[in-house]
N, C-alpha and C positions, 0 to 999 in steps of 0.2 A: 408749285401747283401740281398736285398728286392728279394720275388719270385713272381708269380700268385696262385702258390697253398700256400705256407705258407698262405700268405694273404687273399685266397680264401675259403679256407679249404673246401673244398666238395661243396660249393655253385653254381658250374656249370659257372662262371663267361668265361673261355675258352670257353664256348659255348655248349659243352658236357658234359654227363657224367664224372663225374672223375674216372679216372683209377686207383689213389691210391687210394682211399676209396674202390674203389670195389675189388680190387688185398687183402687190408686188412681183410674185413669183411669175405672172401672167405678162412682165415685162421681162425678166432676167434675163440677158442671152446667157447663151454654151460658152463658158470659160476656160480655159485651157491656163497651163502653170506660166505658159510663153504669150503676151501680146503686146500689142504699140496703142498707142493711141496721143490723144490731144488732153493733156489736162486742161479744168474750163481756164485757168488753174486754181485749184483746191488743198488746202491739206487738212488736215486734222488731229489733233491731240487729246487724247483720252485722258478722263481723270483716275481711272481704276489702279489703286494699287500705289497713288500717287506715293510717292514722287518719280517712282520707276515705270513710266507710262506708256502707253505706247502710243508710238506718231508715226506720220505717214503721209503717201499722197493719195488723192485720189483721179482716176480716170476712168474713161470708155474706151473699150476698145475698139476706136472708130475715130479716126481725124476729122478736121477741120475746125469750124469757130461756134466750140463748146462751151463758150461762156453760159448759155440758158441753162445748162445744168444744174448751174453752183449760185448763180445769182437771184436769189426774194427781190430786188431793184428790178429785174428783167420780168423773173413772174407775176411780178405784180403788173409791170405796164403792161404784159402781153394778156391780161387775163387770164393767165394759168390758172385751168382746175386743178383740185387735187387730186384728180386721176393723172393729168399731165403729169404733176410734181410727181409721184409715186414713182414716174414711169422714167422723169430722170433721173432720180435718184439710186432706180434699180438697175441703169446702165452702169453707173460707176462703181469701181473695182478699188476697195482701198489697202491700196498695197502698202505692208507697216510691219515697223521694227520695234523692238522696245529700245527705251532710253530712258539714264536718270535726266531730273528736268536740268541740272546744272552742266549737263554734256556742251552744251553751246560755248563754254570758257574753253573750256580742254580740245585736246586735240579730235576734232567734230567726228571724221569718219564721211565714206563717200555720202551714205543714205543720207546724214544729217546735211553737208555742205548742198546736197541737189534738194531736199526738201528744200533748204533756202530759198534755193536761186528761183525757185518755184513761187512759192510762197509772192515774193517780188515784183513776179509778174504780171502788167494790167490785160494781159491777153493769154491766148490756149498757147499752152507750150505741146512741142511736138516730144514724149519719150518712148523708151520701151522700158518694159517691165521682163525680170524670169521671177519669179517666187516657188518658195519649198515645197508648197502643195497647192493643185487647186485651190482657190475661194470657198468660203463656206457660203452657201444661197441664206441668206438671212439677211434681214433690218435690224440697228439698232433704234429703238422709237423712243423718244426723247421730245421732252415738249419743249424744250429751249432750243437746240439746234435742230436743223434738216435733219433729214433721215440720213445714217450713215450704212454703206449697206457691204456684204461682198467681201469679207474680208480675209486677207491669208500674209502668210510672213513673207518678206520680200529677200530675194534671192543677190539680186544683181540689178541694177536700173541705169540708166544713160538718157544723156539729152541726147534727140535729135535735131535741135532747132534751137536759136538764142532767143533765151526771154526779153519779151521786152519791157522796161524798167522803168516809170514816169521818175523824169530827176529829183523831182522831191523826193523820194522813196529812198532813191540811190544815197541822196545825202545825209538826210537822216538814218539811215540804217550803218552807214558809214558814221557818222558823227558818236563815237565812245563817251562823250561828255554832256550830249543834251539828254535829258531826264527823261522817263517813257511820258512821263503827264506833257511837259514840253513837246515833243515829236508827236501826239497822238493830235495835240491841238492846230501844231503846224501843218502837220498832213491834211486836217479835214479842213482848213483855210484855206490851204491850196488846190481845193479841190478835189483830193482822191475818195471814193466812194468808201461811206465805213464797214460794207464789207472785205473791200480792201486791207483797212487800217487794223481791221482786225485780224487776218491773215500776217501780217507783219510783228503785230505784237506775239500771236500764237507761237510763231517759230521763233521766239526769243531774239530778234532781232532789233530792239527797241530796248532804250535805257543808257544807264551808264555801261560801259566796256565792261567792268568788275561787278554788275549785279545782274548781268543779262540771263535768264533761264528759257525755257519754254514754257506757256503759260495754257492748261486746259481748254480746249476752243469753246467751252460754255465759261469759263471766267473771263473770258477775252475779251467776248460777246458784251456782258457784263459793264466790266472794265471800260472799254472802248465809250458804248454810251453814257454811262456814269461820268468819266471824265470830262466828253464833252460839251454835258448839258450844265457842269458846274461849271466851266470856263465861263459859256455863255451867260447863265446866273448873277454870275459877278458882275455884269455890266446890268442886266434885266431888271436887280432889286433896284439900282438906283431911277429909275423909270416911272414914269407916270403911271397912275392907272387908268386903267380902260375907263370909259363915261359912263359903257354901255352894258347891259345884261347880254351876252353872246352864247349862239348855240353851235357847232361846229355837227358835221357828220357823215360818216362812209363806212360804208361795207364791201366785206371781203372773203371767199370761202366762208360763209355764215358766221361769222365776228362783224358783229354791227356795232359801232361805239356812235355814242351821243359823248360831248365832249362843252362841257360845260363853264364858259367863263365870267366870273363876278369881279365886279371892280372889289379893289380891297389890296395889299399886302400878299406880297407871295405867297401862295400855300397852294400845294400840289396831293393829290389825293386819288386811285386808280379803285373802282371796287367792280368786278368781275362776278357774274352769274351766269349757271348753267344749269339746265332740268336735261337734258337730253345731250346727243352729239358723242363726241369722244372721251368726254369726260365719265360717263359714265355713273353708275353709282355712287350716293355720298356715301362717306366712313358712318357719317351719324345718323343714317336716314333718311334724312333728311331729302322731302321731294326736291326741292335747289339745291343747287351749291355754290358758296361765294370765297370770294376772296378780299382782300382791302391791306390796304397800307398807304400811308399816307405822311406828310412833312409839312412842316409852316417854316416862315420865313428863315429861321436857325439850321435848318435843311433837314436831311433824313437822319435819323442815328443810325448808324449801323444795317445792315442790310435786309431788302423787301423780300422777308420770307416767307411772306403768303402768296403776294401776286408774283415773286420773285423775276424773271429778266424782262417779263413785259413790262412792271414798272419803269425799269430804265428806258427802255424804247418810247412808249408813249409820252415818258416825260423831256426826248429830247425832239422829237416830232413838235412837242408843244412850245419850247421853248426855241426852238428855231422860228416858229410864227411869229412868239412877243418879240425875239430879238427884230428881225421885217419890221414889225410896226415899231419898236421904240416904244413898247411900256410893258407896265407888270397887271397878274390880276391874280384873282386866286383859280384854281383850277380844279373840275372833278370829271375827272375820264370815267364814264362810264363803258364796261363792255359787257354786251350778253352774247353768250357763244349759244347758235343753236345746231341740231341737226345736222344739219348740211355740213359742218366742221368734224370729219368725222375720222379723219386721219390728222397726226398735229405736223404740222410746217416748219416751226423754227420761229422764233421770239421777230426775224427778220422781215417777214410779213405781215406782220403789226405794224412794227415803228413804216412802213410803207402805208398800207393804210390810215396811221395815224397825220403821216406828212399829206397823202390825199384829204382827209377831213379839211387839215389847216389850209389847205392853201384854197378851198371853196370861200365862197362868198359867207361868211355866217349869217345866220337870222338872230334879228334883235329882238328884246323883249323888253316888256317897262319893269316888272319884278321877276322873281324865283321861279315863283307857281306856275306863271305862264309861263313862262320858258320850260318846267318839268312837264305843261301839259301838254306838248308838241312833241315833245322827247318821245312822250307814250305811244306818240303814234306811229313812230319807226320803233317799238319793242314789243315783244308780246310776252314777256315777262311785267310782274305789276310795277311802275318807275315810286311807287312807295317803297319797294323792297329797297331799293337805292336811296333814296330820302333818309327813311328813319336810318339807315344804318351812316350815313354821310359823317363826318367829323367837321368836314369844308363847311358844308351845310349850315351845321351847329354853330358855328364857331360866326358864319356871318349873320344868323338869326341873334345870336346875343352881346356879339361886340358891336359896341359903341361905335359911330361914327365922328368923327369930326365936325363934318357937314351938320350934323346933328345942332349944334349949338351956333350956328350961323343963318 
């Protein structure tokens, strides 16, 4: 999903000053080449240039329990605006080195061994940083991750504190023989948050011993929930269907989703509109702009590259519900992003939002219509624009039912 600011990045192409650069800078502290602080802890792996990328960690320079920083799980139960979010993400300081991704087999090197032990960790580690030069004051804006901001080449770095390591982590990242698909479903079984899990797989800690690399923290992302909403999957197709026509719904930093479910055969379906907000400008002119992708029971082929990493999230948000109740249905996430969404977050505060939708009461309906006509009243975009473009839609308006002939 293409924006005006990703693509713009502070260059005034909207016509005016930019409000996220300035909302940023307006947080930055004075950085110096020397500080300490508490990672939440955070790393990050860049795709640029792949496969010779560079990675890193990230921190403030300012102790204590920095986890809000780096957690969408925490900004979301706290409420975080996106003025908040702006403001932690312009504390951290991501201090990075480059590396080929295959560095993780070979002899690692300090920066790569401490990203690890970081990376690992379910709480703020205490380090210190020296890096080769100041920080550069800038955002990287990216609509799949947080904002990554602050960055300079790292010099020298040291723990001052032992991370601490929940034992599933420890033993799976230990275990050379279990598979990354293996360990990513293990972890989120036992509990560990998937922004965690996805922390672990980034620093190529995850897989077999002989194919472990570093993995870009927007493939991770990806990766992470893709895998474990087809785990879950696998048990879901075999499941009843729902009885009932269900409407699910929550909003968040102005991403309002209606979240639509029909008895029937799996099929999963996400279609995105926006006239205003961050997104800015369509390419075509076009006064909206949408996005859609969409799978039936066979699953997705190949990857969503129109709504790209919010379909993964939304689709494991939803498939965490059916697995709770023990059935299947089909499924049409709708999201209209207005306004008020005007700096982007990270793919992270969605699948958040999308777990608040599910876990509401939903409202039932006797057919479609009435269920689209309630929708309308939480959008202010036309819920036709979502209709006629639906594949879900279509597909339960002309397949046949069973029930049909009984």
């Amino acid at each position: 999903m293409s924006n005006l600011c990703v693509r713009c990045k502070g260059r005034g192409m909207c016509g005016g000053p930019c409000k996220i650069l300035a909302s940023i800078k307006s947080f930055q502290p004075k950085i110096e080449k020397e500080f300490s602080g508490s990672s939440p802890p955070e790393i990050f792996i860049g795709k640029y240039n792949y496969p010779n990328v560079f990675a890193g960690i990230l921190s403030p320079a300012e102790f204590g329990e920095t986890e809000y920083l780096s957690l969408p799980e925490s900004w979301h139960e706290q409420g975080a605006s996106i003025q908040d979010i702006l403001g932690y993400r312009s504390r951290m300081i991501y201090s990075r080195f480059t590396s080929n991704i295959k560095a993780v087999k070979t002899t690692k090197g300090r920066f790569m061994d401490l990203m690890q032990e970081i990376a690992m960790a379910d709480k703020h580690v205490d380090a210190s940083f020296e890096l080769e030069k100041k920080p550069i004051v800038r955002m990287e804006l990216d609509g799949q991750n947080a904002m990554i901001g602050n960055p300079a080449p790292l010099k020298s770095a040291r723990l001052e504190s032992n991370p601490h390591v929940e034992k599933k982590v420890d033993y799976l990242t230990s275990d050379g023989d279990a598979r990354s698909v293996t360990a990513i479903n293990e972890l989120y079984d036992s509990g560990i948050k998937v922004s965690s899990i996805i922390k672990v797989l980034s620093a190529g800690l995850l897989g077999l011993r002989t194919g472990r690399k570093l993995v870009p923290t927007r493939w991770a992302v990806t990766a992470t929930d893709d895998t474990i909403s087809k785990k879950l999957l696998e048990k879901i197709k075999y499941y009843q269907q729902i009885s009932d026509i269900l409407v699910f719904s929550a909003n968040y930093l102005g991403n309002h989703y209606n979240i639509l479910l029909i008895p029937g055969c799996w099929g999963f379906e996400v279609i995105e509109a926006s006239s205003k907000g961050y997104f800015g400008q369509t390419e075509n002119s076009e006064p909206i702009a949408t996005w859609q992708d969409y799978e039936f029971y066979q699953g997705k082929k190949g990857y969503a590259d129109s709504v790209t990493g919010a379909y993964y999230v939304n689709r494991l948000g939803v498939c965490e519900y059916l697995e709770r109740v023990k059935r299947q249905a089909s499924v049409l996430v709708m999201r209209e992003v207005r306004e008020e969404y005007w700096a982007p977050c990270g793919v992270g505060i969605l699948r958040e939002v999308t777990r608040e939708a599910m876990l509401k009461k939903p409202e039932k309906f006797n057919s479609v219509e009435e269920a689209l006509r309630a929708c309308q009243i939480r959008f202010q975009l036309p819920i036709s624009l979502y209709k006629n473009k639906s594949v879900i839609l279509r597909e339960n308006k002309e397949q046949a039912k069973l029930s049909k002939w009984f």
